[in-house]
C-alpha positions as CSV (number, residue, x, y, z in Angstrom):
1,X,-52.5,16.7,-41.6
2,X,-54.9,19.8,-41.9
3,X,-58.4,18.8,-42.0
4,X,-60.8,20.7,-44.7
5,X,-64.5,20.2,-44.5
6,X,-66.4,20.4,-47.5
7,X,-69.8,21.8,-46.3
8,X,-72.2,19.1,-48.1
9,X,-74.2,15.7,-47.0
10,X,-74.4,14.8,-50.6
11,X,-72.4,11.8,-50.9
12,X,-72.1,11.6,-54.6
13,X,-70.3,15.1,-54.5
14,X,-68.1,14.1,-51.9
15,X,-67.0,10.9,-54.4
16,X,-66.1,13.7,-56.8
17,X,-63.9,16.3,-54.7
18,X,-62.3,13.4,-53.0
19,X,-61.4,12.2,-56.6
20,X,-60.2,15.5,-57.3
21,X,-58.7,17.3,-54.0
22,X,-57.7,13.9,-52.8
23,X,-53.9,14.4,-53.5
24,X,-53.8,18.0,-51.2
25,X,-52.5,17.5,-47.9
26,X,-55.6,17.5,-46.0
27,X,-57.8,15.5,-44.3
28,X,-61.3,15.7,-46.5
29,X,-64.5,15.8,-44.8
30,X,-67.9,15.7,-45.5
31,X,-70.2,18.3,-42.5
32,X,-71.3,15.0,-41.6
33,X,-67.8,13.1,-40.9
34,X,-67.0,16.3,-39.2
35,X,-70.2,16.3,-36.5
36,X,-71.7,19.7,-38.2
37,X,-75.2,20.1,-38.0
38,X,-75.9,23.5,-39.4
39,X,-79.1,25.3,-40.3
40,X,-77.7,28.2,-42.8
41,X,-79.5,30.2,-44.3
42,X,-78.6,30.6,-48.4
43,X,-80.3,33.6,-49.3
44,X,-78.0,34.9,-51.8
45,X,-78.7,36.1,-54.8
46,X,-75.6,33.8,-56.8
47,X,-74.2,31.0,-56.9
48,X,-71.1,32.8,-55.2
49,X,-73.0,34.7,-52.5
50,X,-74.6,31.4,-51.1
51,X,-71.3,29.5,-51.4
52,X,-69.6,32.0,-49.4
53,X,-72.2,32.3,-47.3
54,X,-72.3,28.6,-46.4
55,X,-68.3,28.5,-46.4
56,X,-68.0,31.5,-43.8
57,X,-70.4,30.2,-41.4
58,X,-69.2,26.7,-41.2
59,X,-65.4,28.2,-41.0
60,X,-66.2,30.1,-37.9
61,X,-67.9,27.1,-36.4
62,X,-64.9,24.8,-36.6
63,X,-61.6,27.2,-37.1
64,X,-60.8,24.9,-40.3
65,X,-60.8,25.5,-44.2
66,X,-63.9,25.3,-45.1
67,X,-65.1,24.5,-48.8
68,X,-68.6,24.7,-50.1
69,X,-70.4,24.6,-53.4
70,X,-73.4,26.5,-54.7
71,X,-74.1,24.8,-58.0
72,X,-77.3,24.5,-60.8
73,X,-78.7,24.4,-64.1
74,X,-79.3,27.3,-66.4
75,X,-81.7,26.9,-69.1
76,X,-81.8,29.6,-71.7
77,X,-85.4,29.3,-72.8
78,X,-86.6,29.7,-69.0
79,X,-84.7,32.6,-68.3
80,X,-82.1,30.9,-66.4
81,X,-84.4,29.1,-64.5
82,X,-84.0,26.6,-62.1
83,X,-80.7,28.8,-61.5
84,X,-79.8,29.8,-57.9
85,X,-83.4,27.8,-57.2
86,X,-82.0,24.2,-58.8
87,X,-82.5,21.8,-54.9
88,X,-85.5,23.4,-54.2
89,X,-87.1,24.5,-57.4
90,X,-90.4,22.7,-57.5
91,X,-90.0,21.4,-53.6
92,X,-87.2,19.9,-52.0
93,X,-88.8,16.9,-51.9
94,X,-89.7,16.5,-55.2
95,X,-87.9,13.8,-57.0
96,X,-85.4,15.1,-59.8
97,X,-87.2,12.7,-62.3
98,X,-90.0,15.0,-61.9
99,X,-88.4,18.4,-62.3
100,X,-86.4,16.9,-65.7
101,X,-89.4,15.9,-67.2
102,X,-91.0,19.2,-66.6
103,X,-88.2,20.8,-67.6
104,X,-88.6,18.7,-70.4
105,X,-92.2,19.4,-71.6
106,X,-91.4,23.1,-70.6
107,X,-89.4,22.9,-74.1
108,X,-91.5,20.7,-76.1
109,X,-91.3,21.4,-79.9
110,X,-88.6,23.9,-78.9
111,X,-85.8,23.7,-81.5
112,X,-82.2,22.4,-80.8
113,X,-80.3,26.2,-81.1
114,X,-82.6,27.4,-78.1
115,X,-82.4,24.4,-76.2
116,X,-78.7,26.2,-74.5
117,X,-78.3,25.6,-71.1
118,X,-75.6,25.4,-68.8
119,X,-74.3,24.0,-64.8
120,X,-72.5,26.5,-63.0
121,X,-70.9,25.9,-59.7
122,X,-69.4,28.5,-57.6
123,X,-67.3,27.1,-54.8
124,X,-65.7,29.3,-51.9
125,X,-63.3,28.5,-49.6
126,X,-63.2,30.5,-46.1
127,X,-60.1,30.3,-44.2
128,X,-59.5,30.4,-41.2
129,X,-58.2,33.4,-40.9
130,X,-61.7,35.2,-42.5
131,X,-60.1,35.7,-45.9
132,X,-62.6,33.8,-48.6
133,X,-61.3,33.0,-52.5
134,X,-64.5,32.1,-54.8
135,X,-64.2,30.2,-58.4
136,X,-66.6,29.6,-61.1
137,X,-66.8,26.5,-63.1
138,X,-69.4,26.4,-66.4
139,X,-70.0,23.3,-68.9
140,X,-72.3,24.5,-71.6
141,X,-74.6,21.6,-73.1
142,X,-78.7,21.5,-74.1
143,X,-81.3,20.1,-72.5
144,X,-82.1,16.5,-74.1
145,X,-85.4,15.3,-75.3
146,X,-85.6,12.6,-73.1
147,X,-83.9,11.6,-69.9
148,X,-80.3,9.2,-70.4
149,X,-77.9,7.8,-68.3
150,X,-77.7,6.2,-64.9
151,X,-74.3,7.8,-63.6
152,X,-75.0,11.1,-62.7
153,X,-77.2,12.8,-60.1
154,X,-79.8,15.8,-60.5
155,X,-80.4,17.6,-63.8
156,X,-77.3,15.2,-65.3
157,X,-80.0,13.2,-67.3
158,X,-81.2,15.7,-69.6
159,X,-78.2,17.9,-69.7
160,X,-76.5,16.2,-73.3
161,X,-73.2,17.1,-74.2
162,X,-73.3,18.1,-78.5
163,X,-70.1,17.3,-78.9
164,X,-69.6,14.1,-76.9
165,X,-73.1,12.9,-78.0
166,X,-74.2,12.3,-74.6
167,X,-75.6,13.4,-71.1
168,X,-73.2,14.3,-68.4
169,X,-75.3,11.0,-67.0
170,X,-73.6,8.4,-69.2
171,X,-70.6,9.9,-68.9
172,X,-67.7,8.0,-66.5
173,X,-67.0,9.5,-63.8
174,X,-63.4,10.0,-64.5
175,X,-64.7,11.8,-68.0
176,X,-66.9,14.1,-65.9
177,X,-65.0,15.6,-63.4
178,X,-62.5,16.0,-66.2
179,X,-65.2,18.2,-68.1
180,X,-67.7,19.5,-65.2
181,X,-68.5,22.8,-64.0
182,X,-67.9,21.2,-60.0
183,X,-64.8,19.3,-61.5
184,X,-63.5,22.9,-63.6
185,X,-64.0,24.9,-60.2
186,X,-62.5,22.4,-57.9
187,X,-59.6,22.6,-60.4
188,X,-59.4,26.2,-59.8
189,X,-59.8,26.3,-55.8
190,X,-57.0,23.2,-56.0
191,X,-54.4,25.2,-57.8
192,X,-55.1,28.3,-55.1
193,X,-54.5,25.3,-52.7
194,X,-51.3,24.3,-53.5
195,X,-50.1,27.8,-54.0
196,X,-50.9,28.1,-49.6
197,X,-48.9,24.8,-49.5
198,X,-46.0,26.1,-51.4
């Protein structure tokens, strides 16, 4: 069996591509399982560039496929912002419970129809053999008035779903990989996947 390395130390992603990429024929690893420890750089300026970026440099490290994700949260009313900045806007270190409730008060007394926001992940997969496919997943939602849901990681609290009537953090986790912009681009990378297999 082929091994794949997915180039993350994020746990509770790994949970959701091995939920969704587990029935490939590959052997799915975290940079961790595989030994990695790698520095890179992401100094793109989209979600795609720093996928690709971190894909391609793990690749030629290890001569395997090599999947990685750039992902965030896009929030209309702050031009985009967290964006390509969403792990280290406000610090690295700084607790997510802090950057959602300044996100939060950021759009206090701001009404619903401007509240638009959106995750986007961009995954890339570098072969070994250099060439590189990239897909984009989006889930459009609004940012909540007040943090819900214990499931999710990140910005998933405040992100609420209209027409499900809830955050993407009190969603199952069966629902949300259904539905997410990680799950939607994993989808797409799968199906490019299994048309190498065929």
């Amino acid at each position: 069996m082929s091994k794949m390395i997915f180039a993350t130390g994020n746990e509770k992603k790994m949970k959701e591509i091995r939920m969704i990429l587990g029935d490939l024929d590959y052997e799915i690893l975290s940079m961790k399982e595989a030994g990695i420890t790698a520095d890179i750089v992401e100094d793109g300026k989209t979600f795609e560039e720093n996928a690709v970026i971190k894909a391609t440099a793990i690749s030629k490290l290890t001569n395997c496929l090599v999947l990685a994700d750039d992902s965030g949260l896009e929030v209309d009313y702050m031009d985009k912002m967290p964006g390509i900045m969403s792990a280290r806007w406000m610090g690295e270190e700084t607790s997510y419970e802090i950057k959602n409730q300044k996100i939060i008060e950021n759009l206090e007394g701001v009404p619903e129809e401007q509240r638009t926001a959106r995750f986007v992940c961009a995954i890339a997969a570098a072969f070994p053999d250099g060439r590189v496919v990239t897909k984009r997943g989006t889930i459009e939602g609004i940012i909540g008035y007040e943090p819900r849901g214990e499931n999710g990681f990140g910005y998933d609290p405040i992100f609420f779903l209209p027409e499900y009537g809830m955050t993407t953090a009190e969603l199952s986790a069966e629902e949300k990989n259904k539905i997410s912009h990680r799950g939607r681009a994993l989808e797409m990378i799968k199906e490019e996947l299994q048309a190498e297999e065929a």
